[in-house]
Residue, then its C-alpha position, 0 to 999 in steps of 0.5 A: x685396938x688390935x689390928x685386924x687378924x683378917x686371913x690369919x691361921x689360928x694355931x692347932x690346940x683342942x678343945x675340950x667342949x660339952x655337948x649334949x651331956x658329953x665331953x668331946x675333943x674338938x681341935x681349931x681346924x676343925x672349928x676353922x679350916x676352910x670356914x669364914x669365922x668371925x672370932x671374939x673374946x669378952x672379959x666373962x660369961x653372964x657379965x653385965x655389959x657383955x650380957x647387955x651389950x657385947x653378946x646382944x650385939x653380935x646376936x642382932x649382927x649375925x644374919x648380916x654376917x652370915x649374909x657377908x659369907x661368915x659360917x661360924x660365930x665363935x665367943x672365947x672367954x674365961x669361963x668354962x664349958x658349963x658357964x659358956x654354955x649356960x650363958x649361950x642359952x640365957x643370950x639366945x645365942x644362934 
């Protein structure tokens, strides 16, 4: 297991996203500065045990979380845009 990267700053990249039918630039400080965020990678969307286990895990988790001051959930994966979002939908993602 990796150590904790609790308190570290994540690099400044952008971020290519779709929302609402739209492409928009969307840089990490913008998703991160002066926010609690807790970040999590998985192998890729709509895989069997990140859609059974990993995503449902982190759905049942995040009131409590939210709760402990955490303002954003953020998952990385692989998969594009269109996936990512596709598969945030199927989880009932919050």
């Amino acid at each position: 297991m990796l150590p904790n990267r609790e308190g570290q700053t994540v690099p400044e990249v952008t971020f290519r996203v779709r929302r609402d039918g739209e492409w928009t630039d969307v840089s990490s400080s913008n998703l991160f500065k002066g926010k609690t965020v807790a970040l999590f990678s998985l192998p890729g969307a709509f895989t069997p045990t990140c859609s059974s286990t990993h995503v449902p895990g982190y759905n049942a988790l995040a009131p409590a979380l939210k709760q402990c001051g955490v303002d954003d959930i953020v998952c990385v994966s692989v998969n594009d845009t269109f996936v990512m979002n596709e598969w945030a939908k199927d989880q009932n993602a919050p």
